[in-house]
C-alpha positions in Angstrom: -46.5 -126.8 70.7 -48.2 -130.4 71.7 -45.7 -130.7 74.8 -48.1 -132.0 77.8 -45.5 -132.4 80.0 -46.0 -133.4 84.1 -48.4 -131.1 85.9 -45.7 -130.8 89.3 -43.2 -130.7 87.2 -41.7 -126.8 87.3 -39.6 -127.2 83.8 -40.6 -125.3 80.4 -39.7 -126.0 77.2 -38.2 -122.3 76.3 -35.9 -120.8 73.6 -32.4 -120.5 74.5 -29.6 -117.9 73.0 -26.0 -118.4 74.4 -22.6 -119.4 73.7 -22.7 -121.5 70.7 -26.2 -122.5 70.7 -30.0 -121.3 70.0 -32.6 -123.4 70.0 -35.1 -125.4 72.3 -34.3 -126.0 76.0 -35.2 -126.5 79.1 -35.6 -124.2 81.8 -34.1 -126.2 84.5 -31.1 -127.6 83.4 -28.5 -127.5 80.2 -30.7 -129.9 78.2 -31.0 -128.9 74.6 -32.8 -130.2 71.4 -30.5 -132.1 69.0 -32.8 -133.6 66.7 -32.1 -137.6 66.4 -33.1 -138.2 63.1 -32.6 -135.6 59.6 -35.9 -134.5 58.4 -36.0 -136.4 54.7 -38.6 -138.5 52.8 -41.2 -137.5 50.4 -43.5 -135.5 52.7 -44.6 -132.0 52.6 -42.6 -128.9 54.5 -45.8 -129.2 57.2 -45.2 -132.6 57.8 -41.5 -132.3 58.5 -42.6 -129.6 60.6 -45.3 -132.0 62.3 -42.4 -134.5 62.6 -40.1 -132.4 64.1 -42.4 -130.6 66.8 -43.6 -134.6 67.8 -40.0 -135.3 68.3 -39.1 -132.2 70.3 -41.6 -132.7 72.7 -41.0 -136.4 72.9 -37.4 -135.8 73.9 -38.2 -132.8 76.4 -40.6 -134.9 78.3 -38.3 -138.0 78.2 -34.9 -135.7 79.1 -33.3 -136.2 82.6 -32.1 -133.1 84.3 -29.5 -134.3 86.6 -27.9 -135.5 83.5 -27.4 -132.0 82.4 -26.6 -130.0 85.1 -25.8 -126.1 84.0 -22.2 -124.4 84.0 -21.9 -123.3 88.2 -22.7 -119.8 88.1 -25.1 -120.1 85.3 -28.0 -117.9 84.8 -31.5 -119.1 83.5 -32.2 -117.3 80.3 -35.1 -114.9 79.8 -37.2 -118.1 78.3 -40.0 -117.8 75.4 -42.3 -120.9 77.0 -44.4 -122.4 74.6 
């Protein structure tokens, strides 16, 4: 992945599995990708997939955890860091 997040910072970009979600998360809070834009246009399948992976990391780095604080009681998932 291009993420180059904050050195201090202790978050991961990880895979999450749970209740009505998998995808890309964070490991500190409830933060999840939900792409902003559809992938469309005349480019190739590696350029959407260039597109998206800019725009994941883009949102991860930009996401504020206290604005997604996780279900009390919570567990962190076994994450798949990138």
């Amino acid at each position: 992945m291009l993420y180059n997040g904050r050195e201090s910072s202790p978050r991961k970009l990880v895979w999450v599995e749970g209740r009505g979600v998998a995808g890309w998360g964070c490991s500190e809070c409830a933060w999840v990708f939900n792409p902003s834009s559809p992938l469309t246009g005349k480019t190739t399948l590696g350029e959407m997939a260039q597109n998206l992976e800019v725009q994941l990391c883009e949102e991860f780095a930009s996401h504020d955890c206290p604005k997604h604080p996780r279900v009390k009681g919570a567990k962190s998932p076994n994450p798949v860091q990138l």
